[in-house]
C-alpha beads as a LAMMPS data file, in Angstrom:
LAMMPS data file: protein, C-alpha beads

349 atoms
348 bonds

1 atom types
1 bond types

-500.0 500.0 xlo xhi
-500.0 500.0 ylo yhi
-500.0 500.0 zlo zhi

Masses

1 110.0

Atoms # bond

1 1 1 112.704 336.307 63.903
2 1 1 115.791 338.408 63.226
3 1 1 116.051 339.702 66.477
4 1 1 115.854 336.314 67.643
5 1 1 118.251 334.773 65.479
6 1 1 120.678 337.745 66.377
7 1 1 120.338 337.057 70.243
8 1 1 120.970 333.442 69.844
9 1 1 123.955 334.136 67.745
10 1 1 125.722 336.477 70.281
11 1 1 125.348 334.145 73.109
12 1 1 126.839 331.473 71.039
13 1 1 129.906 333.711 70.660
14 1 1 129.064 334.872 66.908
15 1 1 130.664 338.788 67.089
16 1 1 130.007 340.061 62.636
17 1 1 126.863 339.102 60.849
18 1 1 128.142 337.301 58.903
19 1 1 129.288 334.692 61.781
20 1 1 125.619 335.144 63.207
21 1 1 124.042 334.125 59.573
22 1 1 126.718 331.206 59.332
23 1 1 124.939 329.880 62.913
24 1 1 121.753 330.196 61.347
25 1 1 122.677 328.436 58.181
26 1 1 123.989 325.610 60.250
27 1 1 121.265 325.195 62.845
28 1 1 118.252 326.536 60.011
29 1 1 116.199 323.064 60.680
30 1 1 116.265 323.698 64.011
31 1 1 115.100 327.189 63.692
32 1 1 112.248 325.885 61.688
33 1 1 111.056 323.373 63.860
34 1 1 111.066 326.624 66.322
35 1 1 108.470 328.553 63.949
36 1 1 111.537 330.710 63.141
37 1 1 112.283 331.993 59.340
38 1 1 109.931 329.723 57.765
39 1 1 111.004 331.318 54.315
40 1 1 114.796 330.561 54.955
41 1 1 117.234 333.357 56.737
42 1 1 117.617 336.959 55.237
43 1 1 120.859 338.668 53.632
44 1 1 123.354 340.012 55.331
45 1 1 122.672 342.932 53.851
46 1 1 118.758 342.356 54.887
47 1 1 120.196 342.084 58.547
48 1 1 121.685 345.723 58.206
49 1 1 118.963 347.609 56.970
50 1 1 116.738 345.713 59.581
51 1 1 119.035 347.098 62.602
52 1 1 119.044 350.370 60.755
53 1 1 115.534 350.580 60.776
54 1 1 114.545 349.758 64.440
55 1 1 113.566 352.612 66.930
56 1 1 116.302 352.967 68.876
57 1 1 114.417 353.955 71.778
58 1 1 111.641 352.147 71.559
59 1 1 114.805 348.670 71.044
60 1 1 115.941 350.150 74.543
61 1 1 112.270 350.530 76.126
62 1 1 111.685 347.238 75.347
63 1 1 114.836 346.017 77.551
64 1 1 114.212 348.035 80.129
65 1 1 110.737 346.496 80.910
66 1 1 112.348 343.177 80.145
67 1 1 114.870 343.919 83.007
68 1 1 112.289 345.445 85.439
69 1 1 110.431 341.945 85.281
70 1 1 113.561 340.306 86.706
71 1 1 114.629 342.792 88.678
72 1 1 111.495 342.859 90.803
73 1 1 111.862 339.040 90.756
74 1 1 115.389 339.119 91.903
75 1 1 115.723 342.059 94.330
76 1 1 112.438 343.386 95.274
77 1 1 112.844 342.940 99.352
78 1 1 116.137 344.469 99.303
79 1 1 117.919 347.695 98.904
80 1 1 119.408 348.040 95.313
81 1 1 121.958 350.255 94.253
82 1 1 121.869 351.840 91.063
83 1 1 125.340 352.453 89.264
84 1 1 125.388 355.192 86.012
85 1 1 128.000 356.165 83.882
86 1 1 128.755 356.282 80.234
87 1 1 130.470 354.141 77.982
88 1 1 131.959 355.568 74.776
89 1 1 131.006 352.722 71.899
90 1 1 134.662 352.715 69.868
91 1 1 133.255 351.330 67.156
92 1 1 131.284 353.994 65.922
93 1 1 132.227 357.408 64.514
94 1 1 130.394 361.019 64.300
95 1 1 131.284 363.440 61.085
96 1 1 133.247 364.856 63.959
97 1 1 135.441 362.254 65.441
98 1 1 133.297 361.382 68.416
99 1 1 131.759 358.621 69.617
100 1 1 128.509 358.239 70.727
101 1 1 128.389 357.879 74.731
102 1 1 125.611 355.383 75.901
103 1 1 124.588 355.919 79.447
104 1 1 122.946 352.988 81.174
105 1 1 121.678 352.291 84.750
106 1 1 122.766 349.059 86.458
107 1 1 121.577 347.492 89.181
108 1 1 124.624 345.520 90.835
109 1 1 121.879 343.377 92.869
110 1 1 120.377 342.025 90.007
111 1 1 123.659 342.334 87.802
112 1 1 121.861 343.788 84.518
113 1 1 121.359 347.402 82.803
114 1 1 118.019 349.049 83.678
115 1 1 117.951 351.255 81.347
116 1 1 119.782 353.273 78.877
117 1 1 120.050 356.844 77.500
118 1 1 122.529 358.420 74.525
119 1 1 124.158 361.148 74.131
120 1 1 126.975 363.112 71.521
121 1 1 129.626 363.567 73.628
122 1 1 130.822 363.009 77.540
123 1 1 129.483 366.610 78.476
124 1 1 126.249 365.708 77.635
125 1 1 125.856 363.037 80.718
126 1 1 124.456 366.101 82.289
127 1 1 121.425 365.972 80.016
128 1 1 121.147 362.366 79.781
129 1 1 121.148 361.430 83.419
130 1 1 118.076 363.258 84.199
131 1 1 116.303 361.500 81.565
132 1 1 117.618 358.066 82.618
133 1 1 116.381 358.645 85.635
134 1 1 112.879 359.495 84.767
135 1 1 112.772 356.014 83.258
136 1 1 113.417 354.293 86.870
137 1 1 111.638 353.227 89.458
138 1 1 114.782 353.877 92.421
139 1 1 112.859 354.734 95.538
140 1 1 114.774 353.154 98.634
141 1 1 117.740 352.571 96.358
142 1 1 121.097 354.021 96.593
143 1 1 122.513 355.707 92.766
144 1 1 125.680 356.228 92.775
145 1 1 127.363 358.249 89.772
146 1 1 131.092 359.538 88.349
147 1 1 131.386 363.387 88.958
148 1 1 129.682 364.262 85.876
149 1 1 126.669 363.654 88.203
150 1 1 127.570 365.990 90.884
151 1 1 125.171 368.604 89.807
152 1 1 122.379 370.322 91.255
153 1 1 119.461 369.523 89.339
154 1 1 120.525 365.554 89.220
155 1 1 120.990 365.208 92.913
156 1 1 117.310 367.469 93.380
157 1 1 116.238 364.763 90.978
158 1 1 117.677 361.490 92.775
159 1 1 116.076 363.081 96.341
160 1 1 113.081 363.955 93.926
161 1 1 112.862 360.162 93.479
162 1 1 113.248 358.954 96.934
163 1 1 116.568 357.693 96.580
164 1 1 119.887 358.152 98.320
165 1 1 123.319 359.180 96.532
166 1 1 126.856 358.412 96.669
167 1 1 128.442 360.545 93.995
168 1 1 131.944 361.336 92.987
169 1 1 133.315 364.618 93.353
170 1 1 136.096 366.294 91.333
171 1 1 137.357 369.546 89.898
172 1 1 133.779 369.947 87.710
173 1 1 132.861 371.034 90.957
174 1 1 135.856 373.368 91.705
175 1 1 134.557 375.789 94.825
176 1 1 133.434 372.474 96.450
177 1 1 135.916 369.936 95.976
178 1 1 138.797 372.590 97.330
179 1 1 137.125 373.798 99.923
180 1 1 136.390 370.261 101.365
181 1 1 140.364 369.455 100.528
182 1 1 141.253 372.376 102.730
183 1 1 138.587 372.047 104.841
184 1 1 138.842 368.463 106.118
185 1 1 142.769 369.138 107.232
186 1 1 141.563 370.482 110.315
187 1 1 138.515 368.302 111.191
188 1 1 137.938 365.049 112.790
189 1 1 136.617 362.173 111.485
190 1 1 132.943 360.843 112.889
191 1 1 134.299 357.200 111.468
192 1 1 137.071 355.760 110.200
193 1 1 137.327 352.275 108.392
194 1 1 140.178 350.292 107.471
195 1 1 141.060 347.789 105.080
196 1 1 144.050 345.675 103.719
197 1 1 146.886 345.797 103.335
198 1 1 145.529 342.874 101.117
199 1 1 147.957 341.560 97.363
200 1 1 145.450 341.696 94.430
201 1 1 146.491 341.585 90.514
202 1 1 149.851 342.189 91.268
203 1 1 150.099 345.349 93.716
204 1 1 149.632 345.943 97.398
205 1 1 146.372 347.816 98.375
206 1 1 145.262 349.485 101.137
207 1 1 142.345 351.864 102.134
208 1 1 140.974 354.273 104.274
209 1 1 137.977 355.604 104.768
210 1 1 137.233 358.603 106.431
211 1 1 133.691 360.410 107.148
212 1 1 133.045 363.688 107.930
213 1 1 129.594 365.494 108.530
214 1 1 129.134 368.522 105.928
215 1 1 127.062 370.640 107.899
216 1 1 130.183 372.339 108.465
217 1 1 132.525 371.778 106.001
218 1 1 130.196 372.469 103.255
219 1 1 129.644 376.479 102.935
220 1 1 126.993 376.523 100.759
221 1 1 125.236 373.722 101.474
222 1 1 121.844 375.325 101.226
223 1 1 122.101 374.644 97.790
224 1 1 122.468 371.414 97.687
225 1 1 119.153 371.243 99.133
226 1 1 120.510 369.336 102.881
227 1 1 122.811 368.187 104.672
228 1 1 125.525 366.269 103.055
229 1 1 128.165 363.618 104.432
230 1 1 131.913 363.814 102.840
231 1 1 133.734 360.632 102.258
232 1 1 137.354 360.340 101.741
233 1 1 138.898 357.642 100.491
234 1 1 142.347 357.489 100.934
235 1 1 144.214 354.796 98.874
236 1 1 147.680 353.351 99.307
237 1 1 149.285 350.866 96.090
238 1 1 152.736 348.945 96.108
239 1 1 153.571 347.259 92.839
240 1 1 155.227 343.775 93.557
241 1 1 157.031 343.719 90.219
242 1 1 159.501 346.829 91.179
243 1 1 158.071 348.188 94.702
244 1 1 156.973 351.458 93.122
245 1 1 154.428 353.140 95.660
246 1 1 151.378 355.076 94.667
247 1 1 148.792 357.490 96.828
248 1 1 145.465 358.802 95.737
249 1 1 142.787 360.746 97.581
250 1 1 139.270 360.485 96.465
251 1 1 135.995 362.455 97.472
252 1 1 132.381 361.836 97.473
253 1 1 129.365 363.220 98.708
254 1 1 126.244 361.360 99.679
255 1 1 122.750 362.098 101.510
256 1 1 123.430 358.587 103.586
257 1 1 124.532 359.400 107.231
258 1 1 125.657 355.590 107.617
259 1 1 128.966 353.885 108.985
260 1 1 132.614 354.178 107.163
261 1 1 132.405 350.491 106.439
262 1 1 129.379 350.782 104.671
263 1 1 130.062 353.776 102.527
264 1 1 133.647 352.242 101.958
265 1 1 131.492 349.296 100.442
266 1 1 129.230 351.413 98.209
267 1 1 132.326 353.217 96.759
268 1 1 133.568 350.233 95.312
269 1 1 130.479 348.738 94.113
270 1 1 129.870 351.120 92.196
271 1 1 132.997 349.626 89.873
272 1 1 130.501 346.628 88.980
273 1 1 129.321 348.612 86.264
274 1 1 132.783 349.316 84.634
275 1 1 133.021 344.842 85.004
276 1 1 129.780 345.235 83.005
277 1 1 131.204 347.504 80.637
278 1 1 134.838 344.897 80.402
279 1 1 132.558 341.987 79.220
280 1 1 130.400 344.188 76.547
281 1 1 134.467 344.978 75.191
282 1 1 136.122 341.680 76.045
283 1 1 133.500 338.307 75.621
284 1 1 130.994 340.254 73.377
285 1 1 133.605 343.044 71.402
286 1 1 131.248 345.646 71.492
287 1 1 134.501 347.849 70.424
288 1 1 135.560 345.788 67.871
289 1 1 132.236 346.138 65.963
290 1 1 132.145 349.553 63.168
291 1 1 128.932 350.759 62.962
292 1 1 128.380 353.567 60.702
293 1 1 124.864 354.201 61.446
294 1 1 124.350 355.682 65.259
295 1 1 120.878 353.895 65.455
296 1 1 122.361 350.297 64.410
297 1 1 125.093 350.900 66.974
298 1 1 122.649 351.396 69.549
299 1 1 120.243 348.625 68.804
300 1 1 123.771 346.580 68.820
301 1 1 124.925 348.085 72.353
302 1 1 120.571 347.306 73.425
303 1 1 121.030 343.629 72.278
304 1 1 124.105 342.978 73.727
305 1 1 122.801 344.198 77.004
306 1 1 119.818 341.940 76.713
307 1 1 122.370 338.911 76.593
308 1 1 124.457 339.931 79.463
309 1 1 120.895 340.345 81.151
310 1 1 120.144 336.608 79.904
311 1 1 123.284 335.497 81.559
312 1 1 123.180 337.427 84.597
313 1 1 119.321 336.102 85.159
314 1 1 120.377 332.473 84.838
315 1 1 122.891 332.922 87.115
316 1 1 120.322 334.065 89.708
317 1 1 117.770 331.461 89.425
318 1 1 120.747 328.698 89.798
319 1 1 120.822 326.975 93.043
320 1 1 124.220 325.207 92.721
321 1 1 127.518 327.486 93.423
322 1 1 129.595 326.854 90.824
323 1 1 126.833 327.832 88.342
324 1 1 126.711 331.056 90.009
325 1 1 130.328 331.432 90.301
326 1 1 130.569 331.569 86.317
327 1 1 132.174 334.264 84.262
328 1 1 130.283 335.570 81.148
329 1 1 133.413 334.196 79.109
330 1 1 132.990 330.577 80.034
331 1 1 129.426 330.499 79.800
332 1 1 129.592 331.542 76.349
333 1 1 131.870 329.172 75.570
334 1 1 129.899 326.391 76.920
335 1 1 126.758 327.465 74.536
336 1 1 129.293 327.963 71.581
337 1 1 129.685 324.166 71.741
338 1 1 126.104 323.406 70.019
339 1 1 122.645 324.777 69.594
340 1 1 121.346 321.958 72.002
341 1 1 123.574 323.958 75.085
342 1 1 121.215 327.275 73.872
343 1 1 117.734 326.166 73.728
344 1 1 118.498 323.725 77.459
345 1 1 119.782 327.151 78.660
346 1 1 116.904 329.382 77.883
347 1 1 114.312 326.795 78.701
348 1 1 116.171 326.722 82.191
349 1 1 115.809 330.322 82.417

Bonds

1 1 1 2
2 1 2 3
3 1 3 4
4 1 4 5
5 1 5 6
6 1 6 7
7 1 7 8
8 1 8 9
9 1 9 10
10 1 10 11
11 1 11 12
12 1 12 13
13 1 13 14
14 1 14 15
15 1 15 16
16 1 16 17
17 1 17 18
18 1 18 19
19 1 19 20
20 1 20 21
21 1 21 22
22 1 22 23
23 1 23 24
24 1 24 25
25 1 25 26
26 1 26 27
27 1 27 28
28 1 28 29
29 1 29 30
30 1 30 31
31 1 31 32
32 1 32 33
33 1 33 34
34 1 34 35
35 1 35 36
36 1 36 37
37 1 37 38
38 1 38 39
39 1 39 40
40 1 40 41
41 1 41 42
42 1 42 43
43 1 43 44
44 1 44 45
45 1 45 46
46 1 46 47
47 1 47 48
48 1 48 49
49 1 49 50
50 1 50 51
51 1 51 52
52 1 52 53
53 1 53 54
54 1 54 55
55 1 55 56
56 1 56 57
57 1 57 58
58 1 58 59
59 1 59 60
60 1 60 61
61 1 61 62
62 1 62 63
63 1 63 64
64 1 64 65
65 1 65 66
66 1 66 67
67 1 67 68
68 1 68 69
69 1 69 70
70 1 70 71
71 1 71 72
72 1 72 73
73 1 73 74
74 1 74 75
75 1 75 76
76 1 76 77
77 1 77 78
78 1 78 79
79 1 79 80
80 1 80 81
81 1 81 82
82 1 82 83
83 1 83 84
84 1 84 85
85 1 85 86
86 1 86 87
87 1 87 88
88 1 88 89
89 1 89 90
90 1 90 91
91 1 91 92
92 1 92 93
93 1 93 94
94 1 94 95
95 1 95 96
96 1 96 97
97 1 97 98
98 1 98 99
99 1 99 100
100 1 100 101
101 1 101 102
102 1 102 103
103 1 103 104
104 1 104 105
105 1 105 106
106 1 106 107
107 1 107 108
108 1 108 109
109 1 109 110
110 1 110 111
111 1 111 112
112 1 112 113
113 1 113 114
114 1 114 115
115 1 115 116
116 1 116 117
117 1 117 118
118 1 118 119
119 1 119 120
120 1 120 121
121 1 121 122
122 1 122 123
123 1 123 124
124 1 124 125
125 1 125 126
126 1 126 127
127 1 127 128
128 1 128 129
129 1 129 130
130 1 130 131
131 1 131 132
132 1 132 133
133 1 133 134
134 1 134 135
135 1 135 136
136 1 136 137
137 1 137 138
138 1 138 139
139 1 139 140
140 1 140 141
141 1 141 142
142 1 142 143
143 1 143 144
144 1 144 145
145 1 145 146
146 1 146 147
147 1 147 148
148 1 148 149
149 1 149 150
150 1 150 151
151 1 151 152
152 1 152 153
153 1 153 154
154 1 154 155
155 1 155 156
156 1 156 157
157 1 157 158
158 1 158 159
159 1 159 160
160 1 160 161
161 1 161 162
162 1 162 163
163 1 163 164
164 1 164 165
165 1 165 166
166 1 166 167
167 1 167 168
168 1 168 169
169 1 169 170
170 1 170 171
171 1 171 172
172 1 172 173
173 1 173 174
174 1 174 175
175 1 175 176
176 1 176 177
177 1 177 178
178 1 178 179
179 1 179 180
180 1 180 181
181 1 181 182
182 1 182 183
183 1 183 184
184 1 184 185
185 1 185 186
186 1 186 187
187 1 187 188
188 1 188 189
189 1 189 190
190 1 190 191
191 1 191 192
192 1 192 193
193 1 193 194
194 1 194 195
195 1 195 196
196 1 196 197
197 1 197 198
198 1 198 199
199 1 199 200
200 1 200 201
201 1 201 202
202 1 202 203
203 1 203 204
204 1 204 205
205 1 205 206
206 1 206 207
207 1 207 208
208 1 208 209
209 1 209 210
210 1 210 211
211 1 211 212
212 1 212 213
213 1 213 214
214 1 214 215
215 1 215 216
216 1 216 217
217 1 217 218
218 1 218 219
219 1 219 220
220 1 220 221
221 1 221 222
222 1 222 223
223 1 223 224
224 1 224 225
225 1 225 226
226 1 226 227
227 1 227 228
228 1 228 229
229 1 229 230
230 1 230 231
231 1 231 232
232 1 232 233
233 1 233 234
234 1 234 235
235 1 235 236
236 1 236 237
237 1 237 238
238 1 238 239
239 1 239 240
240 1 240 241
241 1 241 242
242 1 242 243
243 1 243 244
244 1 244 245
245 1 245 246
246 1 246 247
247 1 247 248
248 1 248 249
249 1 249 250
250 1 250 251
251 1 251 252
252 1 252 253
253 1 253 254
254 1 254 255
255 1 255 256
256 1 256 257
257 1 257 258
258 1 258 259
259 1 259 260
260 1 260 261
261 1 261 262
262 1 262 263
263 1 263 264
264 1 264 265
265 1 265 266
266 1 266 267
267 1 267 268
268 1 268 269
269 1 269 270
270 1 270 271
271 1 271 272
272 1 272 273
273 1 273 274
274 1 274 275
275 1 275 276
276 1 276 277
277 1 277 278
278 1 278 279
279 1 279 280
280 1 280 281
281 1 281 282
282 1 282 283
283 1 283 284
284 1 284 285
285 1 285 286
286 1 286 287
287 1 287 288
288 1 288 289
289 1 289 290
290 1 290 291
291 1 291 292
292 1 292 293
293 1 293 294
294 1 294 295
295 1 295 296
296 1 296 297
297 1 297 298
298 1 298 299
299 1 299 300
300 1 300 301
301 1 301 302
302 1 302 303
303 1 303 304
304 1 304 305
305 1 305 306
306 1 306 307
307 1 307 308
308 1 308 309
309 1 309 310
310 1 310 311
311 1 311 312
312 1 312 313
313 1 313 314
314 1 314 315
315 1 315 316
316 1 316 317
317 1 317 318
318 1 318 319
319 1 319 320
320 1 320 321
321 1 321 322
322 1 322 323
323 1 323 324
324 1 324 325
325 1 325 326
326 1 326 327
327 1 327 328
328 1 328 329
329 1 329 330
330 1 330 331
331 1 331 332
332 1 332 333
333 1 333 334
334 1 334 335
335 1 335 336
336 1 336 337
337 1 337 338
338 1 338 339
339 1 339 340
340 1 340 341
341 1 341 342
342 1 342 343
343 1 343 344
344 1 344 345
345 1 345 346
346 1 346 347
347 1 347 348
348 1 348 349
C-alpha cells in the first residue's frame, strides 16, 4: 500500500513525504474504495523507516522485470540500443563527502531504465558495469557506454553477450587514445558523413563523422579480442549571442563495421540517457531530495524510475501524436490536476 501510495504521489507531482501523505489525506476515500490503507495512512515517520527497510536490490529487481515485460512488448522485433552511465544522486552524502553513483541501463527504444547497479564512487563503474550487464538480456543490441567502459573485461563481456559496442574513448585509455590521435593524421577515411550547419538552443552546430578501420591503426588490437572500427567525431559550435567559435574532437571505438551515418546516429543517441537523467533532476528533483540513508536513496532513485517507466509506457501504447509528443513535465502536470486524471491514466496503460 505504501509503495503504492508513494508512486501515485510522485506522478501527481508530490516531491517530500510530507506532500505525498497530504495527497493521500486528500484523496484517502478514494484509496479505500481501492482496497488501499484500510486502517487510514501511516506517519511520516512510518514512511521513512518503511523505505529504510526495503531491499534495495531486491526494490531494483523488481523494476527491472517490470521493465523487461514492456520492453519485450515494445521493442522485441527490433534492434535496441542499450545506453549506461552513472548518475551521482546529490542528495545523498557518504561519511566521506561522496555521493553514491547509480548506474542504470536504458533502452532508448523503449525509453525506460532496464536495470540498475550502485556503486561508492565514479571509479567504481568499472565494477558495476559488469554486474549490470549480467542482469540483461542484450543479444542483437547495440550498448553504448562513457569511457569508463572502455575496458577489457567489459567489452569481452558485451561480445560475451552477443551484443555490439559503441564506446567512448578518452585519456583512461592513454596508449590507445594517442596513438589513434596520431595515427589517424595520416589515414583515409572508409566514410565520411556530414551534418548541419543546423541553429539549435542558441549556437551553430556542425558535425563530422569520420570512420576508419582499426586493423591498422590499432597496435595492439589482439587484445581487444578483434577487429575494431574508430569513429571520429569532429564537432564545430558558433554561439549566436557573441559569435564565439568552439572545436572538439571526439573518439570511439565499436565492433560495428556499419556506415558513418549510422554510427554518427548511435553517438548521439546515446545522450537519451543523460534526457533521462534531466527529468529524474528537473520534473521529479531527484537532487533536491536529502537522503541520509544510502538504501532509502536508492529505493527513491528505483521508484522514480518506475514512474518515468509509467510515463514512457503510456506514451508507447498511444496512437494519437500529440500524446506521444508529450514531455514528462506536462504530463505530470496534467495528473497533478486531480486523482480522477491518475487512476483514467493507469487504467489506460
Amino acid at each position: 500500500d505504501i509503495l503504492m501510495l508513494v508512486i501515485l504521489g510522485r506522478l501527481s507531482k508530490c516531491i517530500t513525504r510530507a506532500e505525498i501523505l497530504q495527497f493521500g489525506k486528500r484523496h484517502l476515500k478514494r484509496l479505500q474504495s481501492k482496497g488501499l490503507f484500510p486502517y487510514g495512512l501511516p506517519s511520516e515517520a512510518t514512511l521513512c523507516r518503511v523505505f529504510q527497510s526495503i531491499d534495495d536490490e531486491k526494490m531494483a529487481d523488481r523494476m527491472s522485470a517490470f521493465a523487461e515485460v514492456f520492453r519485450k512488448e515494445i521493442s522485441a522485433s527490433a534492434t535496441d540500443i542499450i545506453c549506461i552511465v552513472g548518475k551521482a544522486m546529490r542528495g545523498t552524502l557518504y561519511d566521506n563527502g561522496r555521493n553514491p553513483n547509480i548506474v542504470s541501463a536504458y533502452s532508448l527504444r523503449s525509453s525506460f531504465t532496464l536495470a540498475t547497479d550502485v556503486c561508492k564512487e565514479k571509479s567504481n563503474e568499472i565494477k558495476s558495469v559488469p554486474r549490470l550487464l549480467d542482469k540483461l538480456d542484450v543479444s542483437g543490441c547495440v550498448v553504448t557506454a562513457d569511457a569508463m567502459s572502455c575496458q577489457k573485461g567489459i567489452i569481452d563481456k558485451i561480445r560475451g553477450k552477443g551484443s555490439d559496442f559503441v564506446i567512448e574513448l578518452k585519456a583512461n585509455q592513454r596508449s590507445l587514445r594517442y596513438g589513434l590521435e596520431d595515427s589517424i593524421k595520416a589515414t583515409t577515411p572508409t566514410d565520411i558523413y556530414k551534418e548541419g550547419p543546423y541553429l539549435e538552443h542558441g549556437r551553430i552546430e556542425s558535425r563530422v563523422c569520420r570512420i576508419f578501420r582499426g586493423e591498422e591503426l590499432i597496435a595492439d588490437r589482439e587484445k581487444w579480442n578483434g577487429n575494431l572500427t574508430v569513429i571520429e567525431i569532429l564537432t564545430s559550435t558558433e554561439k549566436k549571442s557573441d559569435g564565439r567559435s568552439t572545436s572538439e574532437q571526439r573518439l570511439y571505438i565499436s565492433s560495428l563495421d556499419s556506415s558513418a551515418e549510422r554510427l554518427s546516429q548511435i553517438t548521439k543517441q546515446h545522450w537519451a540517457i543523460e534526457s533521462m537523467h534531466w527529468d529524474l533532476d528537473r520534473n521529479l528533483r531527484q537532487d533536491s531530495i536529502k537522503r541520509k540513508a544510502e538504501r532509502a536513496a536508492r529505493n527513491l532513485d528505483t521508484i522514480q524510475r518506475m514512474v518515468l517507466a509509467l510515463i514512457a509506457v503510456w506514451k508507447n501504447r498511444r496512437k494519437k501524436i500529440s500524446d506521444k509528443q508529450k514531455g514528462t513535465a506536462q504530463i505530470i502536470r496534467e495528473l497533478a490536476v486531480s486523482f480522477t486524471n491518475v487512476l483514467h491514466f493507469l487504467a489506460q496503460k
